[in-house]
mmCIF file of the N, C-alpha and C atoms, coordinates in Angstrom:
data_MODEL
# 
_entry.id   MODEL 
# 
loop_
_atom_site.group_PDB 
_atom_site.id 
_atom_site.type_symbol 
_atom_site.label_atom_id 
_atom_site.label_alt_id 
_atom_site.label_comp_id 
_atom_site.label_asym_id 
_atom_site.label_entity_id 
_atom_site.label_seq_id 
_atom_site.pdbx_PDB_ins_code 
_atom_site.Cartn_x 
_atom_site.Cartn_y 
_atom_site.Cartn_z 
_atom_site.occupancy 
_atom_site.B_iso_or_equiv 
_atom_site.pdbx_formal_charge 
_atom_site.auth_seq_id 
_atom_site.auth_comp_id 
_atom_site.auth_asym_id 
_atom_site.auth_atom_id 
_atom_site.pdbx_PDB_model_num 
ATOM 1   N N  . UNK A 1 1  ? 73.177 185.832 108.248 1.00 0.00 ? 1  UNK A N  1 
ATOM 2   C CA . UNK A 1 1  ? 73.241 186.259 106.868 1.00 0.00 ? 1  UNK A CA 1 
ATOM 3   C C  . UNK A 1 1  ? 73.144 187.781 106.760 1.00 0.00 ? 1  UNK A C  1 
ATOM 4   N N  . UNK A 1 2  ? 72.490 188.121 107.638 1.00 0.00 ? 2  UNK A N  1 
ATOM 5   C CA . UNK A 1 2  ? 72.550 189.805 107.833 1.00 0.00 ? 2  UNK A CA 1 
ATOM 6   C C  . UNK A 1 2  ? 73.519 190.483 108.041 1.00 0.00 ? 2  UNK A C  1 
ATOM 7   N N  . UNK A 1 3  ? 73.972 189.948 108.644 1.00 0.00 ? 3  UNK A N  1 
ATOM 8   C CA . UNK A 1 3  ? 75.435 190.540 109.141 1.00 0.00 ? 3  UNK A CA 1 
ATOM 9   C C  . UNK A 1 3  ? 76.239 190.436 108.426 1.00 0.00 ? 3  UNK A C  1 
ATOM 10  N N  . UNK A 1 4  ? 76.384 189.226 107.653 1.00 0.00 ? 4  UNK A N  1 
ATOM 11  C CA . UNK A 1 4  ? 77.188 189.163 106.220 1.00 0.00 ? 4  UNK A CA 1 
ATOM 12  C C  . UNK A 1 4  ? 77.262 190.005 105.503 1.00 0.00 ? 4  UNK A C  1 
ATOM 13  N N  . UNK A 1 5  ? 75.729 190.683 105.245 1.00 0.00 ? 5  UNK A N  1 
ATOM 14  C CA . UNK A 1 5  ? 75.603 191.589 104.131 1.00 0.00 ? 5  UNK A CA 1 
ATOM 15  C C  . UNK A 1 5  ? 76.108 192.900 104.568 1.00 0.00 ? 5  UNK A C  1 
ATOM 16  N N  . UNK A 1 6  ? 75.678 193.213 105.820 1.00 0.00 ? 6  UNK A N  1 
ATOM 17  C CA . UNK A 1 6  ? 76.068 194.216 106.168 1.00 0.00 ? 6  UNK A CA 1 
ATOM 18  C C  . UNK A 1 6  ? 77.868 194.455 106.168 1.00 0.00 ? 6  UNK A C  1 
ATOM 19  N N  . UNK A 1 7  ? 78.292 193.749 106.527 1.00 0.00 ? 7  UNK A N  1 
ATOM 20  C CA . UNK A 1 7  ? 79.667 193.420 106.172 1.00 0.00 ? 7  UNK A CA 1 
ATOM 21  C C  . UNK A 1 7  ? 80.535 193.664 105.109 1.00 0.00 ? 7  UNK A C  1 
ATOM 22  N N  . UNK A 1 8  ? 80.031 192.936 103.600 1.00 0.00 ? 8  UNK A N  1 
ATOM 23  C CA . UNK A 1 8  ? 80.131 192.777 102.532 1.00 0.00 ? 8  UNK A CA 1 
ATOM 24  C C  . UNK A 1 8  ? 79.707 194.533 102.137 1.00 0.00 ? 8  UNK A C  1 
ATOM 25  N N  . UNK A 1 9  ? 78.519 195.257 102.588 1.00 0.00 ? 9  UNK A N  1 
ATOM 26  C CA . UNK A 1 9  ? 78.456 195.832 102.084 1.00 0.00 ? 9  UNK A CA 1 
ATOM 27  C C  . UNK A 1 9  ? 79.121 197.384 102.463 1.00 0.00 ? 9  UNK A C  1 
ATOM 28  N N  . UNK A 1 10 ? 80.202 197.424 103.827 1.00 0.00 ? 10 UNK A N  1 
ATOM 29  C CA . UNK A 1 10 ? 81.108 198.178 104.947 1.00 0.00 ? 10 UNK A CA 1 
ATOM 30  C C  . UNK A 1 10 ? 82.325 198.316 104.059 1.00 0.00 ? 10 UNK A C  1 
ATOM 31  N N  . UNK A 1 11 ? 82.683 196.693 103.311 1.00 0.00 ? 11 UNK A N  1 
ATOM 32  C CA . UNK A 1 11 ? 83.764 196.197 102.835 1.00 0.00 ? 11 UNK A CA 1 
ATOM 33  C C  . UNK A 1 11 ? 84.244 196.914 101.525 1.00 0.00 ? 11 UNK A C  1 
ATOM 34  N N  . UNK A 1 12 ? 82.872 197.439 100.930 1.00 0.00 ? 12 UNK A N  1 
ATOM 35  C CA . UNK A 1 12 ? 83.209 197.999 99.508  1.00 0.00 ? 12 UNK A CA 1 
ATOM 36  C C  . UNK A 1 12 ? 83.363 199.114 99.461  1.00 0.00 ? 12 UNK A C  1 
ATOM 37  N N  . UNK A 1 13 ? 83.532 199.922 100.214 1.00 0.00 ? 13 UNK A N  1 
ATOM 38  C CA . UNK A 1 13 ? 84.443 201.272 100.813 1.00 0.00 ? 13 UNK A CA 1 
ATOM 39  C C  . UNK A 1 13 ? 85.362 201.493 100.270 1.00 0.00 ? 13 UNK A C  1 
ATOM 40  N N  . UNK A 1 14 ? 86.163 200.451 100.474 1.00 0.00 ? 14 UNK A N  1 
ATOM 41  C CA . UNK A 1 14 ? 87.693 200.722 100.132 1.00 0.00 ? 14 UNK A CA 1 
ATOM 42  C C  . UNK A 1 14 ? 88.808 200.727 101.457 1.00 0.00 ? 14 UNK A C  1 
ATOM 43  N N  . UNK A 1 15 ? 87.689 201.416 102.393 1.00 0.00 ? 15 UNK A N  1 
ATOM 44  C CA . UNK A 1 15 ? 88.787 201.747 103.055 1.00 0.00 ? 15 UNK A CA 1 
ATOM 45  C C  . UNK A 1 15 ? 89.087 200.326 104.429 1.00 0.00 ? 15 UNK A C  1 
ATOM 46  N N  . UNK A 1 16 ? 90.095 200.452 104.997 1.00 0.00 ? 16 UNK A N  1 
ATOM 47  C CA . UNK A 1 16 ? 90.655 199.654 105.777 1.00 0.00 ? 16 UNK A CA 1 
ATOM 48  C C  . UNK A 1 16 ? 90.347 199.840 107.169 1.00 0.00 ? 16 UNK A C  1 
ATOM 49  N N  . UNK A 1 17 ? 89.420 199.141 107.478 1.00 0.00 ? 17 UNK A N  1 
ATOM 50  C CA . UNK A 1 17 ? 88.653 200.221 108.810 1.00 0.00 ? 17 UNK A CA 1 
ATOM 51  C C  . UNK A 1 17 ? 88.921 199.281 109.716 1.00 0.00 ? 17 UNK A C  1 
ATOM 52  N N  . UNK A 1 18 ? 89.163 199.961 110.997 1.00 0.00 ? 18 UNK A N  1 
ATOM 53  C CA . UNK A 1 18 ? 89.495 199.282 112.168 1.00 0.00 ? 18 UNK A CA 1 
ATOM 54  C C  . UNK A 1 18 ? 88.780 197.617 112.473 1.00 0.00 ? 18 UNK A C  1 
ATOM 55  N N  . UNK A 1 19 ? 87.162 198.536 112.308 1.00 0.00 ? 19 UNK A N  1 
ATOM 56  C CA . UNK A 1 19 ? 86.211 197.424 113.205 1.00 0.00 ? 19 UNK A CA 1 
ATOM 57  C C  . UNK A 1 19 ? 86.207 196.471 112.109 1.00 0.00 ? 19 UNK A C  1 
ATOM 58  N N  . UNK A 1 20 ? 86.497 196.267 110.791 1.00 0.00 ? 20 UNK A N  1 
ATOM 59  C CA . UNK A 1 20 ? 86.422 195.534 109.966 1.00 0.00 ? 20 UNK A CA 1 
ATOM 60  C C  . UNK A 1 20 ? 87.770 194.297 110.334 1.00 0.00 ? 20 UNK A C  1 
ATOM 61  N N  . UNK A 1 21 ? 88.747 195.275 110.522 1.00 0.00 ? 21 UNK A N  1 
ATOM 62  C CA . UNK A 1 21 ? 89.917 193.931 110.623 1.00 0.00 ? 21 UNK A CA 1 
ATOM 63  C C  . UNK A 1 21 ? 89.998 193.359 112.296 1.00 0.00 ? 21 UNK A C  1 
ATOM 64  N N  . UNK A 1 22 ? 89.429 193.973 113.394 1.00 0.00 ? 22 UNK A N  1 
ATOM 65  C CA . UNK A 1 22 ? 88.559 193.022 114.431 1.00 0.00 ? 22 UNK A CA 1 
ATOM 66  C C  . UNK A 1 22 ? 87.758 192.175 114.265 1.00 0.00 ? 22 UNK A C  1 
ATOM 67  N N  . UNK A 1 23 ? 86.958 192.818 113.561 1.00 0.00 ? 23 UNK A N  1 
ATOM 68  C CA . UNK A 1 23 ? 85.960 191.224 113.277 1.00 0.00 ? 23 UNK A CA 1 
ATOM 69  C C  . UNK A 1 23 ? 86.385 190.018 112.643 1.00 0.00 ? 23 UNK A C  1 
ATOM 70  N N  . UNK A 1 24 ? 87.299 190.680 111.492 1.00 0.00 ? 24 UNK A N  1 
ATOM 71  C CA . UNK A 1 24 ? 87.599 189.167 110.541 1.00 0.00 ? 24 UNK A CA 1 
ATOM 72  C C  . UNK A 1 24 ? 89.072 188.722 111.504 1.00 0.00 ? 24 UNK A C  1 
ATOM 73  N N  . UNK A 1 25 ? 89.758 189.215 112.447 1.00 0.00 ? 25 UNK A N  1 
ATOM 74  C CA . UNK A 1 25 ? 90.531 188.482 113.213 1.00 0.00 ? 25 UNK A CA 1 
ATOM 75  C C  . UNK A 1 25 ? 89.735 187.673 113.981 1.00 0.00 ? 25 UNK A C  1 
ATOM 76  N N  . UNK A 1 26 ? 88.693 188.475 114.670 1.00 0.00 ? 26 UNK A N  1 
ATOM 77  C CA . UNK A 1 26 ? 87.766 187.169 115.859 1.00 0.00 ? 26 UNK A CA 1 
ATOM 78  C C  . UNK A 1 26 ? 87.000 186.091 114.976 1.00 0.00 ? 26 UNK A C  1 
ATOM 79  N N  . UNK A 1 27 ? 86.207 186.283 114.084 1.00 0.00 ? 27 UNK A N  1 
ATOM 80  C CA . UNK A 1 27 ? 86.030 185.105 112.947 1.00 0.00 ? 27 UNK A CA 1 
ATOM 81  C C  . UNK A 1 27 ? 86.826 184.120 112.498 1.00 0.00 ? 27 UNK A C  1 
ATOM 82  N N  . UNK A 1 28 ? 88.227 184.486 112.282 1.00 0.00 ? 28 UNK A N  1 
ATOM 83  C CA . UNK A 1 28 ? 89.096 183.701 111.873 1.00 0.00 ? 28 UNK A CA 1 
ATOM 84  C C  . UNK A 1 28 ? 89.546 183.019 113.313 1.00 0.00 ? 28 UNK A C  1 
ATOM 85  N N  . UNK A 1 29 ? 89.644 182.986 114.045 1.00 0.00 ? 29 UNK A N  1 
ATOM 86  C CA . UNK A 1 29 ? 89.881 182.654 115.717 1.00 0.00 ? 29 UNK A CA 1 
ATOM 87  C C  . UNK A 1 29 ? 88.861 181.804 115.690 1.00 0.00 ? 29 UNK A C  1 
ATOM 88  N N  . UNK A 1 30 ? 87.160 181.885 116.279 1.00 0.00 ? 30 UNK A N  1 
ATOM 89  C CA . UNK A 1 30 ? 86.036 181.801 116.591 1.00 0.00 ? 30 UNK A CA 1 
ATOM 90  C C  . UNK A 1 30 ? 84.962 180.678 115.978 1.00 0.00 ? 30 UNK A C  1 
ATOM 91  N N  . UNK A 1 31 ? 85.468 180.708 114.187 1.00 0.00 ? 31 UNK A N  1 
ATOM 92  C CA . UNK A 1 31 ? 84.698 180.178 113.136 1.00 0.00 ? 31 UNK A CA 1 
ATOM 93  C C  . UNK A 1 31 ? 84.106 178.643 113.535 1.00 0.00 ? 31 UNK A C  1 
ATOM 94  N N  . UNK A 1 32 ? 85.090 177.694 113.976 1.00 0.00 ? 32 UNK A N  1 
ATOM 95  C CA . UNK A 1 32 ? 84.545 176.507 114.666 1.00 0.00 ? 32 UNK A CA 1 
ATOM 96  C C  . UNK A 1 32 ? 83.650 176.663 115.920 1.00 0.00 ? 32 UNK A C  1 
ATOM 97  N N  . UNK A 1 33 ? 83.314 177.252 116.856 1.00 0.00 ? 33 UNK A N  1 
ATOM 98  C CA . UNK A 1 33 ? 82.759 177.268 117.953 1.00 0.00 ? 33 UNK A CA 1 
ATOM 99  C C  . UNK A 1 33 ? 81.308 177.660 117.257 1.00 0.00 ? 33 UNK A C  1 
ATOM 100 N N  . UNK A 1 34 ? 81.129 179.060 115.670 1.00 0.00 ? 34 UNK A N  1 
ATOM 101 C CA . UNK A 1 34 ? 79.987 179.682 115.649 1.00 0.00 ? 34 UNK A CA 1 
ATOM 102 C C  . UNK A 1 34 ? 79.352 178.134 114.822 1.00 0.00 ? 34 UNK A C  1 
ATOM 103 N N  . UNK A 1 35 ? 80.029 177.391 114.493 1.00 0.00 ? 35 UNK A N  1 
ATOM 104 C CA . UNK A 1 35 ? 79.905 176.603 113.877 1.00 0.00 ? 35 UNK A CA 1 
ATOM 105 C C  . UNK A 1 35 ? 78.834 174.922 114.363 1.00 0.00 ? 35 UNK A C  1 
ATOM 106 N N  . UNK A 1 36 ? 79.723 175.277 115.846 1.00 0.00 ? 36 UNK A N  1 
ATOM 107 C CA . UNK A 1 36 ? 79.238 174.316 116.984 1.00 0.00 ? 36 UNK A CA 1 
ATOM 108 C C  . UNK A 1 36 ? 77.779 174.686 117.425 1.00 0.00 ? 36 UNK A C  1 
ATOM 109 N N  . UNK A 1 37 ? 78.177 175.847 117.516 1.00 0.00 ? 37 UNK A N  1 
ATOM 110 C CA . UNK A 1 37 ? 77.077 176.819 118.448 1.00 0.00 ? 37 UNK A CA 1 
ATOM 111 C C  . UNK A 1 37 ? 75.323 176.336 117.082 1.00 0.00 ? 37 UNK A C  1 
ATOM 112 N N  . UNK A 1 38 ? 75.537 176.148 116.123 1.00 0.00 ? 38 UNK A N  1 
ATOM 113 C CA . UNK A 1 38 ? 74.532 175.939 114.809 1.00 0.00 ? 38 UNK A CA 1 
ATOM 114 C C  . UNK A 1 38 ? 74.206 174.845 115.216 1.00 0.00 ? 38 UNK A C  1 
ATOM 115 N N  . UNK A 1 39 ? 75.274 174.077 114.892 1.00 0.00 ? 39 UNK A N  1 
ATOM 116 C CA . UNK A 1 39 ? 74.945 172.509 115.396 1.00 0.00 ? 39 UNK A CA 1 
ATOM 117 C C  . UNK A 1 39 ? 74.460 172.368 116.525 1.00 0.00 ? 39 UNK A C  1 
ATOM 118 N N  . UNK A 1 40 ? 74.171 172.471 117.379 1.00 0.00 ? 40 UNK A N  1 
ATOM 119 C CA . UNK A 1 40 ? 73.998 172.095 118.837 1.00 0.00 ? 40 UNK A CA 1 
ATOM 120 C C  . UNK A 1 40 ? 72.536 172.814 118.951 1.00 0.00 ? 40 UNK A C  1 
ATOM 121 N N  . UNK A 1 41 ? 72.435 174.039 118.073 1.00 0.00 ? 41 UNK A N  1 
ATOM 122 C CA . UNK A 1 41 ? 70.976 175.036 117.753 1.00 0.00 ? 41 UNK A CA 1 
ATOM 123 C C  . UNK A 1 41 ? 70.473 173.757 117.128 1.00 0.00 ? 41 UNK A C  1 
ATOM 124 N N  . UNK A 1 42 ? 70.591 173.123 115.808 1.00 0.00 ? 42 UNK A N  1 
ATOM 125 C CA . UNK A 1 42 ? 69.868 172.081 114.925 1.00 0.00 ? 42 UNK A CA 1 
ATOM 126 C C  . UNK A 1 42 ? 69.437 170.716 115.611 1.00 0.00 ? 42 UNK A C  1 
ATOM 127 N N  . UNK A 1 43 ? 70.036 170.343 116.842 1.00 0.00 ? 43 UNK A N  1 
ATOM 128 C CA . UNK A 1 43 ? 69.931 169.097 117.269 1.00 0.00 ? 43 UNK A CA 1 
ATOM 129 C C  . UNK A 1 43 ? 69.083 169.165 118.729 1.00 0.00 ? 43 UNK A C  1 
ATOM 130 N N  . UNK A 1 44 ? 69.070 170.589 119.077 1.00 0.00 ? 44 UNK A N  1 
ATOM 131 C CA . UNK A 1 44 ? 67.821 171.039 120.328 1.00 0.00 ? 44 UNK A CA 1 
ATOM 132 C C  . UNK A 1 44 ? 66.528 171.367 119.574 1.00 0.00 ? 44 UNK A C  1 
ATOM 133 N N  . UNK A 1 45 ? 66.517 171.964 118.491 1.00 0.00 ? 45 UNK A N  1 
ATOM 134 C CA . UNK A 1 45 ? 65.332 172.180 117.759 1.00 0.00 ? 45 UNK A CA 1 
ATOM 135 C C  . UNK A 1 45 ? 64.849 171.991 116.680 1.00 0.00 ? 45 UNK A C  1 
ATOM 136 N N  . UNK A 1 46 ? 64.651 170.667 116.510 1.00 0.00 ? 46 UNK A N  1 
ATOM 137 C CA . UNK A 1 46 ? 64.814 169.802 115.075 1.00 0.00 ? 46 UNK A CA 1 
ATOM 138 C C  . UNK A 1 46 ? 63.281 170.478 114.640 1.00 0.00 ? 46 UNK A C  1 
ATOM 139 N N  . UNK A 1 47 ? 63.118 170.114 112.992 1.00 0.00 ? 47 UNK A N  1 
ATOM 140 C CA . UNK A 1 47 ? 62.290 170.679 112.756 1.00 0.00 ? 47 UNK A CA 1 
ATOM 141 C C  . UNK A 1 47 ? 60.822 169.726 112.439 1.00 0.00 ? 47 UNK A C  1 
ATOM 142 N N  . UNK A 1 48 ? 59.779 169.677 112.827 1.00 0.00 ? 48 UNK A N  1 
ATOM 143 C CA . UNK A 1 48 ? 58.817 168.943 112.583 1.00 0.00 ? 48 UNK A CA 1 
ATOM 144 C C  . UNK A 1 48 ? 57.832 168.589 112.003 1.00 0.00 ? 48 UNK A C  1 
ATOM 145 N N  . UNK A 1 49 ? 57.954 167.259 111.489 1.00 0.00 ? 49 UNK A N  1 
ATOM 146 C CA . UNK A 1 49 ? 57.574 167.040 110.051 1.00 0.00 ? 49 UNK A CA 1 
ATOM 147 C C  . UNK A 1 49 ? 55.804 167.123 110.170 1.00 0.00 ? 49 UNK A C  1 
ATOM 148 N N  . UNK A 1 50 ? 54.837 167.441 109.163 1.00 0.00 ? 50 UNK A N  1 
ATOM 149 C CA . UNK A 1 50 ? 53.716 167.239 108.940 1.00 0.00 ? 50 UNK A CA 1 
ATOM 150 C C  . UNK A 1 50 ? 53.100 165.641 108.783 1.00 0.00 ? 50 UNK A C  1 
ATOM 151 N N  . UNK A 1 51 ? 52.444 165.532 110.077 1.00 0.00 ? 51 UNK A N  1 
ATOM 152 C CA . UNK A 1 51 ? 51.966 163.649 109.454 1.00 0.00 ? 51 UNK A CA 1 
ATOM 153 C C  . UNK A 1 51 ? 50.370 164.024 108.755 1.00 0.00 ? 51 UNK A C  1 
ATOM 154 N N  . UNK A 1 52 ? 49.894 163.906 107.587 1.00 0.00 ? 52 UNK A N  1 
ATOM 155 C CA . UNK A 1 52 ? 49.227 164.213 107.317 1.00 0.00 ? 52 UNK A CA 1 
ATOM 156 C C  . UNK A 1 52 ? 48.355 162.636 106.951 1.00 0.00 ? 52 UNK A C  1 
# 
């Protein structure tokens, strides 16, 4: 989410900046794997409930 912002907030420049249209090419490429990569994070480290 950080990186988002930071992103979002590179973006309102105006200008058309290199490292900006690298990234959103490798994102647009990549997006399923960062996607996998979450999932596979959520199912090694589930979160644990309080038995009270």
């Amino acid at each position: 989410m950080m990186m988002l912002g930071v992103l979002l907030t590179i973006n309102q420049a105006g200008v058309n900046n290199e490292f900006l249209i690298k990234i959103r090419k490798t994102l647009e490429v990549y997006w399923p794997l960062i996607l996998s990569f979450i999932g596979i994070y959520m199912i090694s480290f589930p979160k644990k409930k309080n038995k009270r």
